[in-house]
C-alpha positions as CSV (number, residue, x, y, z in Angstrom):
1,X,0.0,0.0,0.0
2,X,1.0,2.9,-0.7
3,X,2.2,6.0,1.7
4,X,-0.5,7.9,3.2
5,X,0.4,11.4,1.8
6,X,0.4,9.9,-1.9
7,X,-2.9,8.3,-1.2
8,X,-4.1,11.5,-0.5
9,X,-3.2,13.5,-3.1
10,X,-4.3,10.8,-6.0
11,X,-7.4,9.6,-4.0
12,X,-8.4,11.1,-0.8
13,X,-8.4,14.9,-2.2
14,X,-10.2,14.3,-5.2
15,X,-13.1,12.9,-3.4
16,X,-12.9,15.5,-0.8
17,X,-13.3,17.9,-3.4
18,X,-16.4,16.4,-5.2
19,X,-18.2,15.6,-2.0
20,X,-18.0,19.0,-0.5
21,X,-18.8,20.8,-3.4
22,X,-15.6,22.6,-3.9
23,X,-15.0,24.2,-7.3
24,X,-11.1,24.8,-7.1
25,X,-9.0,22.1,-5.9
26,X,-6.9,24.5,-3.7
27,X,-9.9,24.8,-1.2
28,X,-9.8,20.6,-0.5
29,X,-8.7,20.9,3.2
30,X,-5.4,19.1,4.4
31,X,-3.3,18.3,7.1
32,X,-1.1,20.8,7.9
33,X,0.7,19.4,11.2
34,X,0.0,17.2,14.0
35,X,1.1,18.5,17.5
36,X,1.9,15.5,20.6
37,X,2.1,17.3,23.9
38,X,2.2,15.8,26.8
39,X,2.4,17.5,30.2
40,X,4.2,15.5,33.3
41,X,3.9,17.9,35.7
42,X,6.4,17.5,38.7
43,X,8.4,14.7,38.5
44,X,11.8,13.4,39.3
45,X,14.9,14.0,36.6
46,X,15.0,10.0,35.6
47,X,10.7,10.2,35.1
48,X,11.4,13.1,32.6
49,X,14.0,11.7,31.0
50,X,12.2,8.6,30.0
51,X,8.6,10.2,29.1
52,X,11.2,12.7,26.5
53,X,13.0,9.2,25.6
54,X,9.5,7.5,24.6
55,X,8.1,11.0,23.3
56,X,10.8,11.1,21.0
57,X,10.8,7.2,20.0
58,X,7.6,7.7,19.0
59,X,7.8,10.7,16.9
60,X,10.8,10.6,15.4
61,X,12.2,13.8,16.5
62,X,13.5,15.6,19.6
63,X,10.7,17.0,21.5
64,X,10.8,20.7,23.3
65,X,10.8,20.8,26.6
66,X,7.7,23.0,28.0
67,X,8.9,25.0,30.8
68,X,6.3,26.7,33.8
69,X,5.7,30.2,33.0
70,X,4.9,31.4,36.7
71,X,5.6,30.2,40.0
72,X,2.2,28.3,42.4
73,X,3.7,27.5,45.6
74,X,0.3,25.6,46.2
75,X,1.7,23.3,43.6
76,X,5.4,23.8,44.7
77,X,5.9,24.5,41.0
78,X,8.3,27.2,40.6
79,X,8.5,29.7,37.3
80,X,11.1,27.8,34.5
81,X,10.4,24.1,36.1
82,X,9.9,21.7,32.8
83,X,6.8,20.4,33.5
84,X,6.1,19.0,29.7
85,X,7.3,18.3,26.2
86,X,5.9,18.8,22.9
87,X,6.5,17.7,18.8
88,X,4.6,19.4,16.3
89,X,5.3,17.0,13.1
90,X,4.8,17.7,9.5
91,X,5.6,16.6,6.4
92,X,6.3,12.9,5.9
93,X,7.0,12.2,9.7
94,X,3.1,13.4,10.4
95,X,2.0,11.3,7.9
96,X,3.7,8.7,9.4
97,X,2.6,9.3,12.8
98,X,-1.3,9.3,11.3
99,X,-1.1,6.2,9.6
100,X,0.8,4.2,12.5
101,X,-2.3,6.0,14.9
102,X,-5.3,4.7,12.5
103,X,-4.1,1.3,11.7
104,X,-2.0,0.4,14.3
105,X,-2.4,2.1,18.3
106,X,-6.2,3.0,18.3
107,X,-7.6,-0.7,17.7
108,X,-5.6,-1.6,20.5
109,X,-7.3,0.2,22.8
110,X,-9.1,-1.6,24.8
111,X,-13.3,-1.9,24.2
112,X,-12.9,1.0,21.5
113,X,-15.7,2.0,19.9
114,X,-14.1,5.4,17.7
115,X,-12.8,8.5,18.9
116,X,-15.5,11.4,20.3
117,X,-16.5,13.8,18.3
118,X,-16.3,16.5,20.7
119,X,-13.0,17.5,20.2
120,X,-13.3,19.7,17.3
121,X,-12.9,23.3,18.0
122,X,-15.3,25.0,15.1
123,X,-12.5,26.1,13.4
124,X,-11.5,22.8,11.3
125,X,-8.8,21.7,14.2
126,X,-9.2,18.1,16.3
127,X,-7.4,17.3,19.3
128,X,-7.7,13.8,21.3
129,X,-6.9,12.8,24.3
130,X,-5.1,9.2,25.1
131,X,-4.7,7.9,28.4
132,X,-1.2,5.6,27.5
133,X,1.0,5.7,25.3
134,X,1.5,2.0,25.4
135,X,-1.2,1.6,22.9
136,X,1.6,2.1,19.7
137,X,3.3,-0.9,19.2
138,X,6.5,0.9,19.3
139,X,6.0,1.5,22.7
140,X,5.5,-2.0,24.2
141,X,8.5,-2.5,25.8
142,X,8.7,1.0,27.3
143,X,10.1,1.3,30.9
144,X,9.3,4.0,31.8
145,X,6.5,5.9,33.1
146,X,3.0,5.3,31.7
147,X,2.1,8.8,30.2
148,X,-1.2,10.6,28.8
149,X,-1.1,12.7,25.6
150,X,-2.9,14.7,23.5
151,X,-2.7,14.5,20.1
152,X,-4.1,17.7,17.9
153,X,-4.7,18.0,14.7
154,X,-4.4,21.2,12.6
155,X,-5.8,21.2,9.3
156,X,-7.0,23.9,6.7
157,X,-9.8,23.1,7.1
158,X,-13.0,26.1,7.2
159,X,-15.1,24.5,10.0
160,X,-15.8,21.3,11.8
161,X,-17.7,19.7,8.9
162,X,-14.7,20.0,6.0
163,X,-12.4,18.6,9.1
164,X,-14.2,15.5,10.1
165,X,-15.0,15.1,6.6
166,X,-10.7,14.8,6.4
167,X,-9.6,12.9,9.4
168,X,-12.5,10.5,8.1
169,X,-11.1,10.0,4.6
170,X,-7.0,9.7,6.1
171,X,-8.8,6.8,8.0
172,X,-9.8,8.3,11.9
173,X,-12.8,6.1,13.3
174,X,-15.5,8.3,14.5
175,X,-17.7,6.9,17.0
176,X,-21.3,7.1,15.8
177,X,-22.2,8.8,12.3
């Protein structure tokens, strides 16, 4: 099978395009990048370390740490403590990452019935949440600490309908209609 940015462009866009009535080609929304954060919070040097390790491992680049911008001493969090990391992907690498999400980590969550739909933000973006990270196969022998992430998608897209109309034809299993 072929690469999931070629299947776009021969397939996926020209069905876009006929489906929601666009006249010039130019206006099919895409993918423009695909952001993983993943915030930690407080946590020993050796924790970090290893969430960065598997963050990268399963991007394919060096994520940026995410520093705290203001000091809570409720939270003993002090202003400039790392408290997260985050890679924004484009290009082949969010391709990539896309195609090894839809075929290969989101059937392996357990009793999944599709992603929510309420994670659109009206302005053609999706983000969603995942509890583990241990769902990519990549990712199975991990040591370290299990870690959440959200996952958001940032497309051309004009609204909510042209963007699930998208992530539906690159493959993202909507739960429901």
């Amino acid at each position: 099978m072929a690469n999931l940015k070629e299947k776009y462009t021969k397939e996926l866009a020209p069905q876009l395009q006929e489906k929601l009535g666009l006249k010039n080609k130019m206006m099919v929304p895409k993918l423009e990048k695909v952001v993983i954060n993943s915030a930690f919070g407080i946590v020993e040097k050796d924790v970090q370390k290893s969430i960065v390790e598997d963050l990268a491992k399963l991007s394919g680049q060096k994520p940026v740490l995410c520093k705290a911008r203001k000091s809570i001493s409720n939270f003993k969090l002090r202003e400039g403590m790392v408290i997260g990391a985050k890679v924004t992907l484009r290009g082949a690498r969010m391709y990539d990452f896309v195609e090894r999400l839809v075929n290969s980590a989101l059937p392996r969550i357990r009793d999944f019935r599709g992603i929510p739909n309420r994670g659109f933000d009206g302005r053609g973006n999706y983000t969603l949440g995942l509890k583990e990270h241990t769902i990519f196969p990549e990712m199975m022998d991990s040591g370290g600490a299990d870690m959440g992430m959200d996952i958001s998608f940032v497309t051309t897209a004009r609204d909510t309908v042209e963007a699930r109309a998208l992530l539906v034809a690159l493959g993202m299993p909507f739960a429901g209609k």
